[in-house]
Every structure is written in C-alpha cells, then in structure tokens.
PDB file with SEQRES, HELIX, SHEET and CRYST1 records, atoms N, CA, C and O in Angstrom:
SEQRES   1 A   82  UNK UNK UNK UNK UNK UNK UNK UNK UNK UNK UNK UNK UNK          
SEQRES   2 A   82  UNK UNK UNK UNK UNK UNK UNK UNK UNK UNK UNK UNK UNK          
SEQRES   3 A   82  UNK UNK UNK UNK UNK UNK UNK UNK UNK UNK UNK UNK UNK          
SEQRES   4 A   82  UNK UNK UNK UNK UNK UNK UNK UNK UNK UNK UNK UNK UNK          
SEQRES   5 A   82  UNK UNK UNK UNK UNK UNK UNK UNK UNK UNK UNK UNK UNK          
SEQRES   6 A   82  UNK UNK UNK UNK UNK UNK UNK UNK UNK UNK UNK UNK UNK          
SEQRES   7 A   82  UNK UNK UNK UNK                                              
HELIX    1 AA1 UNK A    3  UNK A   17  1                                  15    
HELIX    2 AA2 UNK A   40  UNK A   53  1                                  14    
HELIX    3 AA3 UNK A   69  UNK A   81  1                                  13    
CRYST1    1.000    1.000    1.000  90.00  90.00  90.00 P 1           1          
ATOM      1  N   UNK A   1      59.444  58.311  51.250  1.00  0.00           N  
ATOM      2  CA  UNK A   1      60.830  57.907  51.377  1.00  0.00           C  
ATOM      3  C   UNK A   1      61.355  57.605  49.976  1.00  0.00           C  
ATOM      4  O   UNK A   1      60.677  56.963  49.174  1.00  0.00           O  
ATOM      5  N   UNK A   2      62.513  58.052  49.704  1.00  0.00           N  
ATOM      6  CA  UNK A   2      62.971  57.852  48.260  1.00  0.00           C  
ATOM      7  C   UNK A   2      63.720  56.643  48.338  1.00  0.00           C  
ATOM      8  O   UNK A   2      64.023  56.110  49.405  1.00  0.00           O  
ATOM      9  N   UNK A   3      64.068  56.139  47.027  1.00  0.00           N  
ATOM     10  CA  UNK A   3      64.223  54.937  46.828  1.00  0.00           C  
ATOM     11  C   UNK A   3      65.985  55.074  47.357  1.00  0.00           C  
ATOM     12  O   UNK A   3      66.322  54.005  47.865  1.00  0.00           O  
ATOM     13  N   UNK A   4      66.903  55.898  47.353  1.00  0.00           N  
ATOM     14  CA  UNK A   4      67.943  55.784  48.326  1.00  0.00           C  
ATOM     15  C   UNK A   4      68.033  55.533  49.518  1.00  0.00           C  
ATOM     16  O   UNK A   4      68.787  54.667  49.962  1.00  0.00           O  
ATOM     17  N   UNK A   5      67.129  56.396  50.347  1.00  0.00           N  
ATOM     18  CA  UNK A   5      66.574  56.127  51.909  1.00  0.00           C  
ATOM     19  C   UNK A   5      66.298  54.578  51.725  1.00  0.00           C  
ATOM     20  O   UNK A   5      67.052  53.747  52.233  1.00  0.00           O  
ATOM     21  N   UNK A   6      65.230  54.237  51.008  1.00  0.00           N  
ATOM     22  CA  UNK A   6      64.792  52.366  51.405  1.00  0.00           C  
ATOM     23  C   UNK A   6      66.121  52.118  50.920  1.00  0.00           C  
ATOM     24  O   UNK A   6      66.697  51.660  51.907  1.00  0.00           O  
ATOM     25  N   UNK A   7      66.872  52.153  50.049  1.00  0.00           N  
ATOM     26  CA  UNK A   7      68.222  50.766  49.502  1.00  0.00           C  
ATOM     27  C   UNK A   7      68.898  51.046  50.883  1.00  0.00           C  
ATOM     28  O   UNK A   7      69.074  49.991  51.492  1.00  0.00           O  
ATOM     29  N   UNK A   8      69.389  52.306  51.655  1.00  0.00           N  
ATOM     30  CA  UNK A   8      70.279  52.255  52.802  1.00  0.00           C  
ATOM     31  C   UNK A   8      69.527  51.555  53.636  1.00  0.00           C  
ATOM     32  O   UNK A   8      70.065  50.558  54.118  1.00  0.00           O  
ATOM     33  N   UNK A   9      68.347  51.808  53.971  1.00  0.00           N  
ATOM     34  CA  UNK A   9      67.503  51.463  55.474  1.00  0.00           C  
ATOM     35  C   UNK A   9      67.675  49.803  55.087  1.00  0.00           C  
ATOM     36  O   UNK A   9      67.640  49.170  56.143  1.00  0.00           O  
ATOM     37  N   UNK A  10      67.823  49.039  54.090  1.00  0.00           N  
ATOM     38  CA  UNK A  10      67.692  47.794  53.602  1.00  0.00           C  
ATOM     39  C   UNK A  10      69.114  47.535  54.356  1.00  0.00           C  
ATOM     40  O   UNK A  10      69.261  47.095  55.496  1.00  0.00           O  
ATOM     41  N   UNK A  11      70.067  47.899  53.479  1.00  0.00           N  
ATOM     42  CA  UNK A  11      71.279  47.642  53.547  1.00  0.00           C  
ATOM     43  C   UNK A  11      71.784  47.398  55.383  1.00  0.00           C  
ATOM     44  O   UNK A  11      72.350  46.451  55.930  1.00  0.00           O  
ATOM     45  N   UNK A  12      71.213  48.873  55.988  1.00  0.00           N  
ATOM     46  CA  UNK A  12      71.604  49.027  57.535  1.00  0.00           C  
ATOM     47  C   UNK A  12      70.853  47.519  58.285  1.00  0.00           C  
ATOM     48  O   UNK A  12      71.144  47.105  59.407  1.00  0.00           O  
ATOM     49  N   UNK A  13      69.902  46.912  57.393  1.00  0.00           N  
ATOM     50  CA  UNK A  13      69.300  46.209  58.567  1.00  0.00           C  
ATOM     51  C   UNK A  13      70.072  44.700  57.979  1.00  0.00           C  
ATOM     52  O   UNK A  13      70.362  43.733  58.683  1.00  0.00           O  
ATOM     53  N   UNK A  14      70.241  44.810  56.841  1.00  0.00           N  
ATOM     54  CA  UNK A  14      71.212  43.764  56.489  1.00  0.00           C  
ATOM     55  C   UNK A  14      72.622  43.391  57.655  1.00  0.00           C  
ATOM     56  O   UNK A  14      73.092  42.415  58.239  1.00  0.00           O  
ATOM     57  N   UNK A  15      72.875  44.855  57.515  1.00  0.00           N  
ATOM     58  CA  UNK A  15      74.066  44.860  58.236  1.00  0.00           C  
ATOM     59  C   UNK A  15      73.870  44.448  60.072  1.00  0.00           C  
ATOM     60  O   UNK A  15      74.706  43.865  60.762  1.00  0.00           O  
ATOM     61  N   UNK A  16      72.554  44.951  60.502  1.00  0.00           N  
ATOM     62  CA  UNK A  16      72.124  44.888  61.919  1.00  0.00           C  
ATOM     63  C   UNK A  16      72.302  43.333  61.796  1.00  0.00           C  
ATOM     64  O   UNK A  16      73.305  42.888  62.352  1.00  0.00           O  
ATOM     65  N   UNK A  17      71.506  42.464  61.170  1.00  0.00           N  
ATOM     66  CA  UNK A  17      71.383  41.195  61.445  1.00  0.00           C  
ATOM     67  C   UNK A  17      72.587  40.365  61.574  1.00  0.00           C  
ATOM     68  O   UNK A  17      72.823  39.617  62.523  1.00  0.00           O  
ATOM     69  N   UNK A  18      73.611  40.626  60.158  1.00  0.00           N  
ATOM     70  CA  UNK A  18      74.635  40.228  59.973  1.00  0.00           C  
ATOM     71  C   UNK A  18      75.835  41.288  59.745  1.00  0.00           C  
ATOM     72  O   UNK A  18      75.865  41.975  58.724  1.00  0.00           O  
ATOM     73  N   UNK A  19      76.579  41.360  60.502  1.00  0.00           N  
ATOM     74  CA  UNK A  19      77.281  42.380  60.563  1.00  0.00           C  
ATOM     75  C   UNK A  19      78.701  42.067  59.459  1.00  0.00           C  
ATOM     76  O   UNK A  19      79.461  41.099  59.445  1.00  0.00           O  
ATOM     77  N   UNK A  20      78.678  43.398  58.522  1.00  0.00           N  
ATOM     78  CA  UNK A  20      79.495  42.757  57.104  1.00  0.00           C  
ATOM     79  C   UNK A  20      79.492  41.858  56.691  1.00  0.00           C  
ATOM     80  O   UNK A  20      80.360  40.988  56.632  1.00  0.00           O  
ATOM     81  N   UNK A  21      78.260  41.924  56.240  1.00  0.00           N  
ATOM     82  CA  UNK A  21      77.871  40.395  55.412  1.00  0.00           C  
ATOM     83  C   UNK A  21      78.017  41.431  53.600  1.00  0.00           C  
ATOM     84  O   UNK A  21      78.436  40.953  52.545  1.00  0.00           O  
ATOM     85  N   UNK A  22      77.484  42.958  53.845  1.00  0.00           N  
ATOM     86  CA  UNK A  22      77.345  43.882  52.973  1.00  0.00           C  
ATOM     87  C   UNK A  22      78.420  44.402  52.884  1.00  0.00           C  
ATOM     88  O   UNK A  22      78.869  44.997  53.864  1.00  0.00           O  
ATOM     89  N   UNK A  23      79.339  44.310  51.370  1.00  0.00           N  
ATOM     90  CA  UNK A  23      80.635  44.574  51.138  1.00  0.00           C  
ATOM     91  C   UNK A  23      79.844  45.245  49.748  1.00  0.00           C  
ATOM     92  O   UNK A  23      78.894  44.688  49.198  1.00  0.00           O  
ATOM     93  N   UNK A  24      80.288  46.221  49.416  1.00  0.00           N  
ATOM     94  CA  UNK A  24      80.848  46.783  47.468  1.00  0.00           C  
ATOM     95  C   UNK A  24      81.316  45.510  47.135  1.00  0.00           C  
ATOM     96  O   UNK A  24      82.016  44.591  47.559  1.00  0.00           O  
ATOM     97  N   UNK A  25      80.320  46.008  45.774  1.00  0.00           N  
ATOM     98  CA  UNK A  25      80.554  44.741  44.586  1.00  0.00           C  
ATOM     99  C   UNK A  25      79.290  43.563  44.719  1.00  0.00           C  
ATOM    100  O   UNK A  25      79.229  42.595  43.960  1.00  0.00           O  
ATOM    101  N   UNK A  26      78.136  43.867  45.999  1.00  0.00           N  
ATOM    102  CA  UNK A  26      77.295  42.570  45.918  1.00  0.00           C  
ATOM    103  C   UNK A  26      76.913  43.006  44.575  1.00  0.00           C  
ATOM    104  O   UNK A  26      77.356  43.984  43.972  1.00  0.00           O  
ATOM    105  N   UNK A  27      75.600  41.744  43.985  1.00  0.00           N  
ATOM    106  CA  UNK A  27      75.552  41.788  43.040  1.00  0.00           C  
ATOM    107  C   UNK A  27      73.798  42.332  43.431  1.00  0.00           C  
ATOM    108  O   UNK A  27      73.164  41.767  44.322  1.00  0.00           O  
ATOM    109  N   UNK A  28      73.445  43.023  42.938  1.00  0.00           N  
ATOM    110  CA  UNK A  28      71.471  43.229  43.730  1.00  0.00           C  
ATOM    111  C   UNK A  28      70.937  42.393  43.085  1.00  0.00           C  
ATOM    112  O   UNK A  28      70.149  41.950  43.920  1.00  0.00           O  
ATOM    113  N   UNK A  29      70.776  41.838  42.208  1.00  0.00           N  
ATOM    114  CA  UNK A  29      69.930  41.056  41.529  1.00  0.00           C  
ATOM    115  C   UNK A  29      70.040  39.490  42.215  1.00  0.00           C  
ATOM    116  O   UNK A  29      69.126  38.734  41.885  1.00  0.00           O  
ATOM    117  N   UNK A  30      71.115  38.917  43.175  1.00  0.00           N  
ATOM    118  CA  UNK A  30      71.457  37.706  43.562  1.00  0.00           C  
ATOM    119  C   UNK A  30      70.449  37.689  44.641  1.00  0.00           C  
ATOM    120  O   UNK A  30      70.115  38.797  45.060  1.00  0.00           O  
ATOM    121  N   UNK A  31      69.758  36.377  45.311  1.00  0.00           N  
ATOM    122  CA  UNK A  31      69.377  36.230  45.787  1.00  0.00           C  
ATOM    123  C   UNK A  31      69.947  36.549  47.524  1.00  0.00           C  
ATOM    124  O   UNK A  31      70.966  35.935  47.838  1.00  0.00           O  
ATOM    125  N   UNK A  32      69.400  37.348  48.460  1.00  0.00           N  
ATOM    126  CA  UNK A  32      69.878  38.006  49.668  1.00  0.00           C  
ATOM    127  C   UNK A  32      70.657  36.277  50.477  1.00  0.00           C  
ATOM    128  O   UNK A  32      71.785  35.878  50.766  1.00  0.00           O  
ATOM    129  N   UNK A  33      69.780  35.941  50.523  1.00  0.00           N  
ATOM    130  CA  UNK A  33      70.189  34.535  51.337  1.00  0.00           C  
ATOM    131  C   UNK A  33      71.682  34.283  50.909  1.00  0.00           C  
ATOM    132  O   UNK A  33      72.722  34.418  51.553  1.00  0.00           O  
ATOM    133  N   UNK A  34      71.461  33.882  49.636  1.00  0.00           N  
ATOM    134  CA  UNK A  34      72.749  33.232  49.167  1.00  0.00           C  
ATOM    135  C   UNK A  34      73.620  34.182  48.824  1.00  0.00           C  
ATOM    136  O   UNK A  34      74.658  33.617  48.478  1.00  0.00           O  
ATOM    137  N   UNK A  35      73.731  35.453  48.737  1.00  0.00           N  
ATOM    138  CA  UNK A  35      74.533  36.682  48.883  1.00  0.00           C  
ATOM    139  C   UNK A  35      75.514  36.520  50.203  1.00  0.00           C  
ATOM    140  O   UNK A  35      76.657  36.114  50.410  1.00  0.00           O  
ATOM    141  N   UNK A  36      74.034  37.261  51.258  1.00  0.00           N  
ATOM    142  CA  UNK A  36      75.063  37.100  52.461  1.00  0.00           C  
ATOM    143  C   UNK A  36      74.632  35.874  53.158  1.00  0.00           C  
ATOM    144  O   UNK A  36      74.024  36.058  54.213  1.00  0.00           O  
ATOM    145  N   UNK A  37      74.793  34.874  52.842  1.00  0.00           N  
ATOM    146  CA  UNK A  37      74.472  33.928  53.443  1.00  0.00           C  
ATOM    147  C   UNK A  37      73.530  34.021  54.864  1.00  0.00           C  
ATOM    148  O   UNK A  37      73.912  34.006  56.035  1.00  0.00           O  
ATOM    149  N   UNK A  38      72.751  34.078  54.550  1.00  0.00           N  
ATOM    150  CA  UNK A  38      71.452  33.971  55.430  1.00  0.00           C  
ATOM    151  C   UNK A  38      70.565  33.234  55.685  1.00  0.00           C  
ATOM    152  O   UNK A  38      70.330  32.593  54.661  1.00  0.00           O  
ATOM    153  N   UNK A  39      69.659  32.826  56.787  1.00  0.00           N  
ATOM    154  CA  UNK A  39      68.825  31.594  56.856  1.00  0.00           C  
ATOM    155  C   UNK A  39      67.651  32.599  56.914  1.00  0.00           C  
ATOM    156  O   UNK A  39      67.619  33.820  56.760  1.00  0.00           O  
ATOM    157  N   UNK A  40      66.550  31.539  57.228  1.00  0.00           N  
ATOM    158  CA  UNK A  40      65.075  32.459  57.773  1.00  0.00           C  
ATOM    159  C   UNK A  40      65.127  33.535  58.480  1.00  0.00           C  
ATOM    160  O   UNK A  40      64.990  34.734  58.241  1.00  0.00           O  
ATOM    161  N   UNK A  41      65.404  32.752  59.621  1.00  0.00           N  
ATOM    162  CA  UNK A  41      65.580  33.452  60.910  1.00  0.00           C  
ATOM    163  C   UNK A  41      66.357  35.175  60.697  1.00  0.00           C  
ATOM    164  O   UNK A  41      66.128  36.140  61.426  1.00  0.00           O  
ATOM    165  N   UNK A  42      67.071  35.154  59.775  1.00  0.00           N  
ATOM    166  CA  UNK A  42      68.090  36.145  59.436  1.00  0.00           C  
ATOM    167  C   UNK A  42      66.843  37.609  58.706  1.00  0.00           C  
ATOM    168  O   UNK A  42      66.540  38.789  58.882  1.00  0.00           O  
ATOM    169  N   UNK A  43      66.540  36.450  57.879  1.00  0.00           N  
ATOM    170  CA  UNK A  43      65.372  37.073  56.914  1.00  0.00           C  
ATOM    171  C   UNK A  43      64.138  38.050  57.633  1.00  0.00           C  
ATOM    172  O   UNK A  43      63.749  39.152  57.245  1.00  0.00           O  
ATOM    173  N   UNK A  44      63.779  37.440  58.532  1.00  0.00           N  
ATOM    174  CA  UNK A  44      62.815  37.499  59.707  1.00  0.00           C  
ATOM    175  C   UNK A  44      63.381  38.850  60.062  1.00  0.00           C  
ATOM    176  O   UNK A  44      62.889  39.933  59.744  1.00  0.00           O  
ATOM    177  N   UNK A  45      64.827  38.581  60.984  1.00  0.00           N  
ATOM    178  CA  UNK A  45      65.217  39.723  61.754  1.00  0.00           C  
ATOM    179  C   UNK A  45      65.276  41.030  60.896  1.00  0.00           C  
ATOM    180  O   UNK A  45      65.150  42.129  61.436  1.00  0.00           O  
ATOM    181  N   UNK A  46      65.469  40.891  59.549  1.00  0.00           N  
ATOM    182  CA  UNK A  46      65.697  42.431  58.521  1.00  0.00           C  
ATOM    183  C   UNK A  46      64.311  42.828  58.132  1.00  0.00           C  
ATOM    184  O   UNK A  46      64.054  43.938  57.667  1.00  0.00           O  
ATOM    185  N   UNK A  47      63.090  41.536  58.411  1.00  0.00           N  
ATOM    186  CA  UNK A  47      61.723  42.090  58.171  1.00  0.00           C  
ATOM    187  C   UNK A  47      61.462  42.876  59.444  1.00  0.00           C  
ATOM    188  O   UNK A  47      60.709  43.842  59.314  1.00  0.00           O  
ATOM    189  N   UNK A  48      61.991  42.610  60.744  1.00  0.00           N  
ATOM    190  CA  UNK A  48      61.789  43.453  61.451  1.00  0.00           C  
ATOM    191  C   UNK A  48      62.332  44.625  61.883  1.00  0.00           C  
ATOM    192  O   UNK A  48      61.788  45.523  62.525  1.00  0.00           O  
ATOM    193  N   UNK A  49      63.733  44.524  61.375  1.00  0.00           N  
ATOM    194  CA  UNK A  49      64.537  45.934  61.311  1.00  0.00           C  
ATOM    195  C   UNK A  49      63.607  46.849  60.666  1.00  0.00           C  
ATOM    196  O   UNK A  49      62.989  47.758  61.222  1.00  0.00           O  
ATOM    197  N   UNK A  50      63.565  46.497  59.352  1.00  0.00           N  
ATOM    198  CA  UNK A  50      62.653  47.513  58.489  1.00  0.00           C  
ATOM    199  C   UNK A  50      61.377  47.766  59.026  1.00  0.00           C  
ATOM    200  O   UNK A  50      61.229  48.987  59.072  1.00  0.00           O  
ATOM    201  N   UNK A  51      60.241  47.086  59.517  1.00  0.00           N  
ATOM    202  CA  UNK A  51      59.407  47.757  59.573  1.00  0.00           C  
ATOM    203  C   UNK A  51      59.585  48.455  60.906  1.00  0.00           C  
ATOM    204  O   UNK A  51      58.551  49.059  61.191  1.00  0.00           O  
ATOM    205  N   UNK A  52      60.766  48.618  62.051  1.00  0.00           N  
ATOM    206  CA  UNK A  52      61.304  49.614  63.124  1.00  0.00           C  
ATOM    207  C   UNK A  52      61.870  50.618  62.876  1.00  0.00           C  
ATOM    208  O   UNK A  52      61.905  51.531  63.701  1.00  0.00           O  
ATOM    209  N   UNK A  53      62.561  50.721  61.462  1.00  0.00           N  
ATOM    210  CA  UNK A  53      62.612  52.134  60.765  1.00  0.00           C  
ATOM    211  C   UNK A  53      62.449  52.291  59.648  1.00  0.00           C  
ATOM    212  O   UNK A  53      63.319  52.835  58.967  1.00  0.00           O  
ATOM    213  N   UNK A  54      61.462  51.928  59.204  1.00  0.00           N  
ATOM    214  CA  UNK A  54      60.461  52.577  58.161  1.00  0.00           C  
ATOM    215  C   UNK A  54      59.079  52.188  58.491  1.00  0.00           C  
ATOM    216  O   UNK A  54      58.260  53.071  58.236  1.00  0.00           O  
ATOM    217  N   UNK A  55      58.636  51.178  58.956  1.00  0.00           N  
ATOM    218  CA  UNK A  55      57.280  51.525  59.435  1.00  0.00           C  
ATOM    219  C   UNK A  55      56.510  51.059  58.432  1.00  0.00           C  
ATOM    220  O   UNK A  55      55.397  51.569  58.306  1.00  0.00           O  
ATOM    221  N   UNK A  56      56.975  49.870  57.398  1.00  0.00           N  
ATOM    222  CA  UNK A  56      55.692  49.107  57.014  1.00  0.00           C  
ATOM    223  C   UNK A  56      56.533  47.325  57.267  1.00  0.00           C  
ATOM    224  O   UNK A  56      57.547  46.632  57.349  1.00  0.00           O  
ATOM    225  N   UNK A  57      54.325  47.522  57.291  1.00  0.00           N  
ATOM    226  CA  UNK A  57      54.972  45.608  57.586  1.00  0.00           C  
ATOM    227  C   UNK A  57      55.169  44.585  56.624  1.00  0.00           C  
ATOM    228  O   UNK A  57      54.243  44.409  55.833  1.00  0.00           O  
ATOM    229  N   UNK A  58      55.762  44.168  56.565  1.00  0.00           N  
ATOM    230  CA  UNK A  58      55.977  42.533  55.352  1.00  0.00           C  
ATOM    231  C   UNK A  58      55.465  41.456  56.054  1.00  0.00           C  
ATOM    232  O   UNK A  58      55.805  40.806  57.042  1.00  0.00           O  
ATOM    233  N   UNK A  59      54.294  41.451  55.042  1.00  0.00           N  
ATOM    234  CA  UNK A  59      53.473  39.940  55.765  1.00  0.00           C  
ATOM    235  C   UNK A  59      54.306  39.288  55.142  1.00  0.00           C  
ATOM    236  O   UNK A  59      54.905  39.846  54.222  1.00  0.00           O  
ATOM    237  N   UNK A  60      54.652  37.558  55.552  1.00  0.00           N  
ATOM    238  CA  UNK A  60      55.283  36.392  55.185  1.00  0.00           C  
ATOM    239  C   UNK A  60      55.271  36.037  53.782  1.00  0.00           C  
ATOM    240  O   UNK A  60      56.210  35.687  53.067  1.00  0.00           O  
ATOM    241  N   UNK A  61      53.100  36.301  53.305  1.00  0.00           N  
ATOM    242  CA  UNK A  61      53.148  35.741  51.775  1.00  0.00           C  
ATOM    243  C   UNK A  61      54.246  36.574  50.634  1.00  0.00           C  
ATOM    244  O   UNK A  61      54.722  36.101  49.602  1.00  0.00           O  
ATOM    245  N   UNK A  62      54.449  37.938  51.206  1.00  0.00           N  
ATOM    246  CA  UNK A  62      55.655  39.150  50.247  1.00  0.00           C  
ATOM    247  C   UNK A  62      56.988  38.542  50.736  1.00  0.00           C  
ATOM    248  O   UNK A  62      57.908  39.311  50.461  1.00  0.00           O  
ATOM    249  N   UNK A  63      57.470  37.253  51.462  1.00  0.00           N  
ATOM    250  CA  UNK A  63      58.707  37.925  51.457  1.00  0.00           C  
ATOM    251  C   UNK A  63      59.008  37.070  50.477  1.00  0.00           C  
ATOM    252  O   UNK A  63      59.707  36.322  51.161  1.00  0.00           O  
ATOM    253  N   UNK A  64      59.027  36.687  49.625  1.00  0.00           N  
ATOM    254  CA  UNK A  64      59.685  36.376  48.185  1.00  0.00           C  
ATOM    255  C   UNK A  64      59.749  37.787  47.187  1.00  0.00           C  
ATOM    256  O   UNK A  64      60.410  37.936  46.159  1.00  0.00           O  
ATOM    257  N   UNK A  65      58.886  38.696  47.817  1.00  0.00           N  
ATOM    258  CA  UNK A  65      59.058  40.202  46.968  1.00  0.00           C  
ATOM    259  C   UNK A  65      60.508  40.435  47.580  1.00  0.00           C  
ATOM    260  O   UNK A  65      61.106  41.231  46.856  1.00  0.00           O  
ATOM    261  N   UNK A  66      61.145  40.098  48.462  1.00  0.00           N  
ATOM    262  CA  UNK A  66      62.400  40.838  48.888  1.00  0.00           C  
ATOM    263  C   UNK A  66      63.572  40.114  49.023  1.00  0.00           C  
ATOM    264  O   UNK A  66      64.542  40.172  49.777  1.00  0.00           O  
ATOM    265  N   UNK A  67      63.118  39.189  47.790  1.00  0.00           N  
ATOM    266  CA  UNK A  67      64.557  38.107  48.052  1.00  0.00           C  
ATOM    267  C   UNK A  67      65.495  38.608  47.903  1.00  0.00           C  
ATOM    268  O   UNK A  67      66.314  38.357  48.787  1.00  0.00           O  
ATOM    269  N   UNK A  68      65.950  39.518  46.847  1.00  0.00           N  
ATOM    270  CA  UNK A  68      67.022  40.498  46.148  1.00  0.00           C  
ATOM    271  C   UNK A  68      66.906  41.139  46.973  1.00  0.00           C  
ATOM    272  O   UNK A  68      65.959  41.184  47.757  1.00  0.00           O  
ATOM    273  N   UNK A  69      68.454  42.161  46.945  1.00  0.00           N  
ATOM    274  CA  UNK A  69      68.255  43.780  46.781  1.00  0.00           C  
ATOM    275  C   UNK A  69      67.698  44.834  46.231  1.00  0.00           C  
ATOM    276  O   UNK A  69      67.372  45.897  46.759  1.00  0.00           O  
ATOM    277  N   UNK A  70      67.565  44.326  44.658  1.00  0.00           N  
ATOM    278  CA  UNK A  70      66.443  44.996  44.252  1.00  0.00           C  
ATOM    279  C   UNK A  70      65.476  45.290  43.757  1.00  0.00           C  
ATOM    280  O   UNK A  70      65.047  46.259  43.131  1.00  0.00           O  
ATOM    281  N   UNK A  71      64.877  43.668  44.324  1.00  0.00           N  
ATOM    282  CA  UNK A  71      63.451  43.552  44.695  1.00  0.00           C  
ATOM    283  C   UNK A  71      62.927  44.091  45.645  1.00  0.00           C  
ATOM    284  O   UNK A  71      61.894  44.747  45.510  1.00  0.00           O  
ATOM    285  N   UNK A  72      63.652  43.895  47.037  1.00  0.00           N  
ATOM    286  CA  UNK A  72      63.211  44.382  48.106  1.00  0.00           C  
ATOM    287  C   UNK A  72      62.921  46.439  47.950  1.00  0.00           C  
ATOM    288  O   UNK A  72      62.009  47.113  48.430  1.00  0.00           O  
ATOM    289  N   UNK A  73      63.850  46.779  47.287  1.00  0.00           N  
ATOM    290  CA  UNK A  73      63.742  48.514  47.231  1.00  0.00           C  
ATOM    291  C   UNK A  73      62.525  47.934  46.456  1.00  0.00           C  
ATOM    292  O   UNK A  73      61.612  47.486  47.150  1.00  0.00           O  
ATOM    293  N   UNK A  74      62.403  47.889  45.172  1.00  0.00           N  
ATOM    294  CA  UNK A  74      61.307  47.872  44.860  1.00  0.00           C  
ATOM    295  C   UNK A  74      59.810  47.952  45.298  1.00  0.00           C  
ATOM    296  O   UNK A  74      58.921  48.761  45.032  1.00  0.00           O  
ATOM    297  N   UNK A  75      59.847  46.935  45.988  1.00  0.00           N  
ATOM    298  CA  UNK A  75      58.775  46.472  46.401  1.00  0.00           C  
ATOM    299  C   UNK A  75      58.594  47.459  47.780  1.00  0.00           C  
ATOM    300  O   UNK A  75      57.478  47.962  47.909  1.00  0.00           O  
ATOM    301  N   UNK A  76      59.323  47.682  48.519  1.00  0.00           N  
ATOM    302  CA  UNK A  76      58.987  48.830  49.622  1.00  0.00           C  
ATOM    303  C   UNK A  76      59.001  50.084  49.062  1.00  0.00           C  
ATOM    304  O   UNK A  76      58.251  50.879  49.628  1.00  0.00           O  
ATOM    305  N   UNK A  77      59.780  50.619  47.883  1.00  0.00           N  
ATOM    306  CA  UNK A  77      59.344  51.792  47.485  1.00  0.00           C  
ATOM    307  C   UNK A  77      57.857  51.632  46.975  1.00  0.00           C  
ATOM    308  O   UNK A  77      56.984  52.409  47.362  1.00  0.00           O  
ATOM    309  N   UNK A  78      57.651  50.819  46.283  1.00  0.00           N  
ATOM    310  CA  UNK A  78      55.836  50.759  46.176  1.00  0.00           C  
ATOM    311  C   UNK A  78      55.045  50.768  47.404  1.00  0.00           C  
ATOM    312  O   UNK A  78      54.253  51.696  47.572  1.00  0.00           O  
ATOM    313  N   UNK A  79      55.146  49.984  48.155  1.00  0.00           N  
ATOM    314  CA  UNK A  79      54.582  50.161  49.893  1.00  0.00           C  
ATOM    315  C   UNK A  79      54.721  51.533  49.971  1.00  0.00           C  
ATOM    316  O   UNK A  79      53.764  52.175  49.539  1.00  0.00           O  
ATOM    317  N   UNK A  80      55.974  52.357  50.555  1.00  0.00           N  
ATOM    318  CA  UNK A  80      55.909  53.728  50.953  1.00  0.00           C  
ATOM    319  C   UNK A  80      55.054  54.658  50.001  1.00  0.00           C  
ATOM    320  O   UNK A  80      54.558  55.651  50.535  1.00  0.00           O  
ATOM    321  N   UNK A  81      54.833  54.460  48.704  1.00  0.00           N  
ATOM    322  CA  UNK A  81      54.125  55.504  48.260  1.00  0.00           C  
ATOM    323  C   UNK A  81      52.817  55.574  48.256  1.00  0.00           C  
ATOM    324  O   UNK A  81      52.103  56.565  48.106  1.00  0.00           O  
ATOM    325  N   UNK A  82      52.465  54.209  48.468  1.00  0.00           N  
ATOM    326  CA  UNK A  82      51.111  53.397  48.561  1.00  0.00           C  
ATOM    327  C   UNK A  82      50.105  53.690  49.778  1.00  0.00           C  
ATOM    328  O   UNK A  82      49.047  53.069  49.868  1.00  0.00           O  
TER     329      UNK A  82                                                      
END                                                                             
C-alpha cells in the first residue's frame, strides 16, 4: 500500500469516527487528539477502522506512533511493507 492509500485510509477513518473533524489546512505534524479534538475512545475507534481496511493491528504500546498525521502514515507505511 503506498503511502497515499495509508494518509486517505487514515484520513477516511478519522472521518468515520468523527465526521468533519478533517478540514484542508490541518496541520499533520499537530497532535490528532488536539487537532480534531478527540478522546481515547475516538482513538480506539480509528485503530479499528484501520486495521478493517488495511489489515494491520496497532497494539496499544504503538499508539503514541500515531499521534500525528504523519506519524501515523509513517509508521503504518513501515507496518505494510514489513
């Protein structure tokens, strides 16, 4: 999966959890929570979007790999190639 596919599949599950929370102009480097204002629970639900369409899992100790936007591509583009 190329690293466009993961930033959308990110973005779509952003959007699943919280619907337009994802506007043009976020900043990727800001922390997701305090972006779109999100709690755990929120966090949780986009760890499970993603691994329902893309198909890897984020154990708990990684999710500080996906605080960002683009950390999270990051860090799942390494997973997918891995």
């Amino acid at each position: 999966m190329d690293r466009d596919a993961i930033r959308q599949a990110l973005i779509d599950a952003i959007d699943q959890v919280a619907p337009g929370a994802v506007a043009d102009g976020f900043d990727p480097d800001n922390d997701m929570r305090e972006e779109f204002d999100l709690d755990s629970m929120d966090i949780l639900n986009i760890v499970t979007a993603l691994h329902e369409r893309i198909g890897i899992d984020i154990p708990e100790s990684d999710l500080d790999q996906i605080a960002s936007l683009k950390r999270a591509v990051d860090y799942l583009e390494r997973r997918t190639q891995g």
